[in-house]
Structures are given as C-alpha cells and as structure tokens.
py3Dmol code that shows the C-alpha trace and the ligand (Angstrom):
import py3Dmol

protein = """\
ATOM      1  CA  UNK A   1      81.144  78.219 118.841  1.00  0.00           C
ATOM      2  CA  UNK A   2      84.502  78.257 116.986  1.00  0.00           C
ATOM      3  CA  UNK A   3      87.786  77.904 118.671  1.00  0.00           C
ATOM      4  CA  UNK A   4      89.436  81.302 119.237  1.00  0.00           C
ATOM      5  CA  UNK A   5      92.718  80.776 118.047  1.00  0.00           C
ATOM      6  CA  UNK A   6      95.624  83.363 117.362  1.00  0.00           C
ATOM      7  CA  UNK A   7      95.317  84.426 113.972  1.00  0.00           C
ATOM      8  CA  UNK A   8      98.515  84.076 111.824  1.00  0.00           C
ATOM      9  CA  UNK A   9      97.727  87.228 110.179  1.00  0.00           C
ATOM     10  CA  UNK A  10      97.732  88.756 114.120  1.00  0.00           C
ATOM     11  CA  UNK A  11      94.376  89.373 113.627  1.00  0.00           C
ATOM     12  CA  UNK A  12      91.936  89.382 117.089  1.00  0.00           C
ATOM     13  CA  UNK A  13      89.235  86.892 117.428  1.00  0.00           C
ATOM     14  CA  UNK A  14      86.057  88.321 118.396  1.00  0.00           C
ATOM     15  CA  UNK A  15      84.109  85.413 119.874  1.00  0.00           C
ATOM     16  CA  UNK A  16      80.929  87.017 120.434  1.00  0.00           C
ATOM     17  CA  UNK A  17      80.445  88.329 117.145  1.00  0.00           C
ATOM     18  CA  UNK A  18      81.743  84.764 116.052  1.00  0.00           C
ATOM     19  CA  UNK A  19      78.689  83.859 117.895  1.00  0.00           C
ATOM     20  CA  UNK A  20      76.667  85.965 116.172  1.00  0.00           C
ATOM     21  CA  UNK A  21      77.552  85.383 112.989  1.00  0.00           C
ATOM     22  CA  UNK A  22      77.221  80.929 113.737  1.00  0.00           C
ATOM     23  CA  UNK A  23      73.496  82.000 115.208  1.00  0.00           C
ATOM     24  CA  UNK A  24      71.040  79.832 113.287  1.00  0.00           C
ATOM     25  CA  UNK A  25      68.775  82.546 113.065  1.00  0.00           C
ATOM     26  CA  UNK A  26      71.548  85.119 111.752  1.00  0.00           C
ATOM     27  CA  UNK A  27      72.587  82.165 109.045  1.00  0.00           C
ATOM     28  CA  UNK A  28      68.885  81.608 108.238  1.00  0.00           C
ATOM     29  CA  UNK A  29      68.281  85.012 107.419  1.00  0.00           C
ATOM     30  CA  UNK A  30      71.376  85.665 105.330  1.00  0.00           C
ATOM     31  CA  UNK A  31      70.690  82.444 103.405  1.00  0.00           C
ATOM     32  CA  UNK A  32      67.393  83.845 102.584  1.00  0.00           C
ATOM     33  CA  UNK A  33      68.357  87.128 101.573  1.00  0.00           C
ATOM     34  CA  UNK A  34      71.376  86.005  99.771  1.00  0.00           C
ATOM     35  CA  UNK A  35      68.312  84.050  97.780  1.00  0.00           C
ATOM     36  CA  UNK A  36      66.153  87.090  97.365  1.00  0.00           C
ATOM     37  CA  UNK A  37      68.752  89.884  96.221  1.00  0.00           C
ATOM     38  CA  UNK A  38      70.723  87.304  93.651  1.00  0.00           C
ATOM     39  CA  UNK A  39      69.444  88.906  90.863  1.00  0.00           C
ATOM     40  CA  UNK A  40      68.850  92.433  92.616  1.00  0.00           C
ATOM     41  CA  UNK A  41      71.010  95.088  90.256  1.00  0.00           C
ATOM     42  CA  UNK A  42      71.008  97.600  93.269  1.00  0.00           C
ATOM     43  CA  UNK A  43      73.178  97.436  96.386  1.00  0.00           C
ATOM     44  CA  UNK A  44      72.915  94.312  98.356  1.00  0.00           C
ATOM     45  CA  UNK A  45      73.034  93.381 102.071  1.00  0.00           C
ATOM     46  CA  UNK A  46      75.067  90.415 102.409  1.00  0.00           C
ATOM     47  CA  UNK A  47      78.023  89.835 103.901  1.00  0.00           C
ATOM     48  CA  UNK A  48      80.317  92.108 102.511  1.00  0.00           C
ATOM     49  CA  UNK A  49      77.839  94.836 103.069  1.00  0.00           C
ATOM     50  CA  UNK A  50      77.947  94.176 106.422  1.00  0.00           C
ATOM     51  CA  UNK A  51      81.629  93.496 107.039  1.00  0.00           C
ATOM     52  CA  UNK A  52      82.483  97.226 105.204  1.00  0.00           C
ATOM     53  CA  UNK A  53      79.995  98.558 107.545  1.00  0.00           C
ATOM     54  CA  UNK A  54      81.869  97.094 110.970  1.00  0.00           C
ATOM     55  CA  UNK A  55      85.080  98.513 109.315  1.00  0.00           C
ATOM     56  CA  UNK A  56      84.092 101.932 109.002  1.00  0.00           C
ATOM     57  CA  UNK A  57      82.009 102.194 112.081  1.00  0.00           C
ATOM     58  CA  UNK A  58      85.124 100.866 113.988  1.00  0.00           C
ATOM     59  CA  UNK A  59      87.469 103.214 112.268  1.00  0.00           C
ATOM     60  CA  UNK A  60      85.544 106.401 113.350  1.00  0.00           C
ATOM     61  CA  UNK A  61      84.877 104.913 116.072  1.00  0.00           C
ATOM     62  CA  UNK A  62      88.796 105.040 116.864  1.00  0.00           C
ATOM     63  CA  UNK A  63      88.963 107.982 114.779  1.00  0.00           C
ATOM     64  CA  UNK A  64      86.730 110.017 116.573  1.00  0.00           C
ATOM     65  CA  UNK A  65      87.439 108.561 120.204  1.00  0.00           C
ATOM     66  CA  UNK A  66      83.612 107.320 120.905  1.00  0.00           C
ATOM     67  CA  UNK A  67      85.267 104.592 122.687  1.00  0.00           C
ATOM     68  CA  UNK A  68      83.205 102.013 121.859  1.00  0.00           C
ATOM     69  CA  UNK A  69      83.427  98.272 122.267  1.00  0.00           C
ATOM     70  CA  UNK A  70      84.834  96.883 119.298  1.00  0.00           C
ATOM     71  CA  UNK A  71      82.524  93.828 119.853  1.00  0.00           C
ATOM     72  CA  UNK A  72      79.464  95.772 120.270  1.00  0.00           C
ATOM     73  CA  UNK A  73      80.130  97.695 117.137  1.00  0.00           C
ATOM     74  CA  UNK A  74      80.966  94.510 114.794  1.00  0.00           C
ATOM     75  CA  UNK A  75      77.851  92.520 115.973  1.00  0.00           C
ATOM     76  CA  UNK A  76      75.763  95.476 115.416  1.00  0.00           C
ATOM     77  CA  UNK A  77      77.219  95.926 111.823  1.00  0.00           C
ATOM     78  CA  UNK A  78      76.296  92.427 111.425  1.00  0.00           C
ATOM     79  CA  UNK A  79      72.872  92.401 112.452  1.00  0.00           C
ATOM     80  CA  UNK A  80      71.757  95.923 111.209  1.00  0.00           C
ATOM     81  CA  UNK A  81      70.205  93.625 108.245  1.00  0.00           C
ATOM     82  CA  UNK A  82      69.141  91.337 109.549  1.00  0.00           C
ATOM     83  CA  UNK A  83      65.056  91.683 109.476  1.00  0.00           C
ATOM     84  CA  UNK A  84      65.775  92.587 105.011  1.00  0.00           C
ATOM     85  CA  UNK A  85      64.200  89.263 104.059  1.00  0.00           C
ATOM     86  CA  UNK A  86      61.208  90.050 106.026  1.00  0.00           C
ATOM     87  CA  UNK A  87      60.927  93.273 104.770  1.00  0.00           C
ATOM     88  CA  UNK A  88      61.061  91.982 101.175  1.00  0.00           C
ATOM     89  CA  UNK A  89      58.384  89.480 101.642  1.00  0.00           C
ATOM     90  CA  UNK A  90      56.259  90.994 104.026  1.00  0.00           C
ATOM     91  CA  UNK A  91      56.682  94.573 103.498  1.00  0.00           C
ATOM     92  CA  UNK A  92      57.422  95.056 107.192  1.00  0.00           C
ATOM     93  CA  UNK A  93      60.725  97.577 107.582  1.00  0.00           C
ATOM     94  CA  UNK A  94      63.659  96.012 108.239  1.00  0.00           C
ATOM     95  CA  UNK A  95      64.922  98.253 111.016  1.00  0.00           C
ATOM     96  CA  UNK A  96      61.338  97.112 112.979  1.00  0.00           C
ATOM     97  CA  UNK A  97      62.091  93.297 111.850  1.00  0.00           C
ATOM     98  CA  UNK A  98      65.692  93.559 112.233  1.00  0.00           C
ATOM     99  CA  UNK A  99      65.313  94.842 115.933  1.00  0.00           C
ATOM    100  CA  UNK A 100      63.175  91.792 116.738  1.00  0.00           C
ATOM    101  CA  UNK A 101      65.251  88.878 115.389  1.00  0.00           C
ATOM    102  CA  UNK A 102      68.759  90.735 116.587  1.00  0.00           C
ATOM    103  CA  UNK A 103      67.157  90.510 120.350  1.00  0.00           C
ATOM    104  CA  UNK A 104      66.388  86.852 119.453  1.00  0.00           C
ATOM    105  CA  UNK A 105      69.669  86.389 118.564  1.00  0.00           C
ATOM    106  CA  UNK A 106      71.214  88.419 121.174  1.00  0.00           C
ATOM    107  CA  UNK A 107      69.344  87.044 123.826  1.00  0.00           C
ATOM    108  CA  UNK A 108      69.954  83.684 122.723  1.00  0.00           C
ATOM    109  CA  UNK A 109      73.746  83.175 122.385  1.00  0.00           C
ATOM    110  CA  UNK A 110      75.797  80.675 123.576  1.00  0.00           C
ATOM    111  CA  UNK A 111      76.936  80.238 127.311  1.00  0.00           C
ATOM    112  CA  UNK A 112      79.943  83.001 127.401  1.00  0.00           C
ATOM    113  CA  UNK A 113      79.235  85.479 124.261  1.00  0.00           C
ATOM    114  CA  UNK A 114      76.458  87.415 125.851  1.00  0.00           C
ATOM    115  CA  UNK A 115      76.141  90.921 125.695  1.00  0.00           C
ATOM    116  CA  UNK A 116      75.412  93.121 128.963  1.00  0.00           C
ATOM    117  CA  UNK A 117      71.614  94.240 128.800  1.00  0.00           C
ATOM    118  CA  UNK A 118      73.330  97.770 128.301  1.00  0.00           C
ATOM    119  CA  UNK A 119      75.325  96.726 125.442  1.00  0.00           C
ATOM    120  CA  UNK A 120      72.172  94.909 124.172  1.00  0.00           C
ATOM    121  CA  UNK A 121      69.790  97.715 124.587  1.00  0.00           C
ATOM    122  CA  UNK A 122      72.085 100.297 122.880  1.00  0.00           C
ATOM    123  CA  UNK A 123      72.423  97.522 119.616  1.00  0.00           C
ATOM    124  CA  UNK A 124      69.039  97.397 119.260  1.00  0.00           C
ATOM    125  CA  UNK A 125      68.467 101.061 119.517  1.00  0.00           C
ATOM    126  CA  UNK A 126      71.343 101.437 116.502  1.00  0.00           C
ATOM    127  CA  UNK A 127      69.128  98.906 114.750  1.00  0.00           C
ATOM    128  CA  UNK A 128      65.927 100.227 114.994  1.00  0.00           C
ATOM    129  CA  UNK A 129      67.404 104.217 114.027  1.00  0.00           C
ATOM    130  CA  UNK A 130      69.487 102.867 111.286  1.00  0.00           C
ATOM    131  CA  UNK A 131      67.614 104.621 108.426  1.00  0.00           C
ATOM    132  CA  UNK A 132      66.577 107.992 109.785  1.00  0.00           C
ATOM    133  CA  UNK A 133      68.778 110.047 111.960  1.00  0.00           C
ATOM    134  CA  UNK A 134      66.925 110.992 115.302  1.00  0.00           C
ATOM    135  CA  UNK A 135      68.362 114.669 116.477  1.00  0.00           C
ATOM    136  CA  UNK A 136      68.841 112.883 119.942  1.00  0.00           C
ATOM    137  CA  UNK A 137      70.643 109.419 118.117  1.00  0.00           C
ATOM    138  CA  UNK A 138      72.980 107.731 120.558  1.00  0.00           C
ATOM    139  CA  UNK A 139      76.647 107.164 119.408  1.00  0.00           C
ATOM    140  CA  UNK A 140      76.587 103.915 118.081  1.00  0.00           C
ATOM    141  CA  UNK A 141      73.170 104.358 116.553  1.00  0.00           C
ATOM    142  CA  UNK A 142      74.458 107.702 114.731  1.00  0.00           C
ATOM    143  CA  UNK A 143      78.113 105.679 113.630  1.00  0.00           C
ATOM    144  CA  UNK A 144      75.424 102.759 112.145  1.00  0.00           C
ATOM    145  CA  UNK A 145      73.747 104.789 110.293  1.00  0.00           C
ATOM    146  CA  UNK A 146      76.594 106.730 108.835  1.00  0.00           C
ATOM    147  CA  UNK A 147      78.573 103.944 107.993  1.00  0.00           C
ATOM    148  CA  UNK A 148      75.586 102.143 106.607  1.00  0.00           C
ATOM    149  CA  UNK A 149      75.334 104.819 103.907  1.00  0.00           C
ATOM    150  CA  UNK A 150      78.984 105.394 103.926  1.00  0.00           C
ATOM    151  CA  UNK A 151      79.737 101.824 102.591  1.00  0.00           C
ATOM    152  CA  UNK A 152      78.527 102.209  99.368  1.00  0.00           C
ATOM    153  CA  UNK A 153      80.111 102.665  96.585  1.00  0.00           C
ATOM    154  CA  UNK A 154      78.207 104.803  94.328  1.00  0.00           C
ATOM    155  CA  UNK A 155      81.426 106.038  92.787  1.00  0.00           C
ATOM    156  CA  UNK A 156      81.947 102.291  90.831  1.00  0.00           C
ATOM    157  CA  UNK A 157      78.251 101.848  90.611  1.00  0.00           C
ATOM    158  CA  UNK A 158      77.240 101.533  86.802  1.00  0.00           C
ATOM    159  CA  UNK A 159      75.626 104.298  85.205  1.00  0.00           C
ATOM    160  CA  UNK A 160      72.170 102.722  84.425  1.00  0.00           C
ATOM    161  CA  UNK A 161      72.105 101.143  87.876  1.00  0.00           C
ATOM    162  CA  UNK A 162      73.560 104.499  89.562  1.00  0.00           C
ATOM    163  CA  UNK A 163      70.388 106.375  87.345  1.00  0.00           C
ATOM    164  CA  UNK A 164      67.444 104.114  88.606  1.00  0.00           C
ATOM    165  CA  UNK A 165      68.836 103.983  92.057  1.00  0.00           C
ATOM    166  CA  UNK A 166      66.280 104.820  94.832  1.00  0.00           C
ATOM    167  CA  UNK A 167      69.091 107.084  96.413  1.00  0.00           C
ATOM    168  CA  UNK A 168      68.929 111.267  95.857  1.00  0.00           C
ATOM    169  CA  UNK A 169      72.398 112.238  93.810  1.00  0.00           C
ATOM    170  CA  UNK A 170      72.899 114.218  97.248  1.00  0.00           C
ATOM    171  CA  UNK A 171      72.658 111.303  99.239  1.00  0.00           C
ATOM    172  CA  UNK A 172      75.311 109.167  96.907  1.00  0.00           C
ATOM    173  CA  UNK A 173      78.774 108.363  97.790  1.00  0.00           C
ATOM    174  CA  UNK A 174      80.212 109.972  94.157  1.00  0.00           C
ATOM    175  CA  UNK A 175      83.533 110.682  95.307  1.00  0.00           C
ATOM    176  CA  UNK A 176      85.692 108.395  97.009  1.00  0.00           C
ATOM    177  CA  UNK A 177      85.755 110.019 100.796  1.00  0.00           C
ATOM    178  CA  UNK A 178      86.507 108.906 104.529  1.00  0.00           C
TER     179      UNK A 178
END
"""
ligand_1 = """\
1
FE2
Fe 72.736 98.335 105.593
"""
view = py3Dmol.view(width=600, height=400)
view.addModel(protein, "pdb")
view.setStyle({"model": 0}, {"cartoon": {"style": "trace"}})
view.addModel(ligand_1, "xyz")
view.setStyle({"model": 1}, {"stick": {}})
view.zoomTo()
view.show()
C-alpha cells in the first residue's frame, strides 16, 4: 500500500480507499473496462466517473449531515462499477457482479485498511441498489445512487449522442444543478 504522506496541496490521504483502488482485482477490472468502453460514444465508467461520483456523494453527504464516513463513501464510489466488464461480456448486471467482486476486494485488503463488517455490509448494500431506488434504501445506498446519476453531464453531452442515449429526457442532467 502507498505511503500516506501529507499532501502539499493539504489534501487527506485516505489509505483504505488507497487500498482499494491498488486491489489487483479493482485494477483488473478497470483495465478491462477501460478496454471495452474505448470506443463507447455514451457515458463511461472509468475513473473519472467514479471520482465525480465520491465528490458529490461526499458533498451531500456534508451537505445534508448523513454523517457518513468519508472512507466508506469514497471506496463505495469506487467500486459501484466495478462488476461493468462482466456485465458487458456476460450479460450479468453489474450491481449483482459488482456486489460480488467489491466483497472480494473488501474482504481481501491489506493488513490495516479493512472495513468493519458494518461498514462492509452497508457498501455492498449501496452496490447492489445502485440502479433502482428501494422505498426503504439506506443512506449511503440512496446518496450512491443519486450521485451516480447526478454525475453526468448530459448538459455538454453532444446532440446525436444525447438523442440515442438509453436515458428518458426526464431522467437527464440538462441543466447544470447541485
Ligand atoms: Fe456509475
């Protein structure tokens, strides 16, 4: 795992999402989705994706006082994802994948970045719900999924794109909103 060294810019280091994100399972996966979606037109899932995700869950997160683990809700931004290649080559969803190789990852990290089972449980449960709200959702499965859909930038999209996109006009971020 990488040194966690004060950050010039004063940012914090986060070392279990650092651990998360060095997982050779995590890296495997992005590597093969960054291969599958490089000539997708649509929306993609890679890391940038995922890092606008963390930043808007943790900013209603704050925002809203959920107080959440900052931790929790980064390495569950991360993984949310995670089981895409699978889905696009074996047509399995990627919230049912993604919950499976997230608790392989969680449960295998590094001596010092584990999550509580708690913590662990309540990822997976984000992961799993992240495409259809559940009346009952728990708070960090109803900030995933908001955020998820919130990260997108329909506004920029390009019209053709924006036209054949899978998305309802409803459901698309037009308007640049918080
Ligand atoms: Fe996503």
């Amino acid at each position: 795992m990488a040194e966690s060294v004060p950050h010039k810019q004063g940012l914090a280091p986060m070392p279990r999402v650092q651990a998360v994100w060095e997982h050779s399972v995590f890296q495997r996966e992005l590597a093969r989705l960054g291969a599958l979606e490089q000539d997708r037109v649509f929306c993609r899932h890679g890391v940038q994706h995922l890092i606008d995700t963390a930043r808007i869950m943790w900013a209603r997160n704050l925002e809203f006082g959920f107080g959440l683990d900052r931790e929790v809700v980064y390495a569950t931004a991360l993984l949310h994802d995670v089981g895409k290649a699978t889905q696009y080559e074996s047509g399995e969803p990627h919230e049912l994948a993604g919950e499976r190789l997230a608790g392989e990852i969680l449960a295998s990290l590094p001596e010092g970045a584990h999550f509580s089972d708690d913590e662990r449980a309540a990822m997976l449960t984000a992961i799993r719900g992240h495409r259809r709200l559940r009346d009952d959702a728990e708070p960090l499965e109803r900030l995933l999924y908001q955020a998820d859909k919130a990260s997108r930038a329909c506004f920029a999209c390009q019209p053709e794109v924006r036209a054949a996109c899978s998305w309802s006009e409803s459901k698309k971020n037009l308007i640049i909103c918080v």
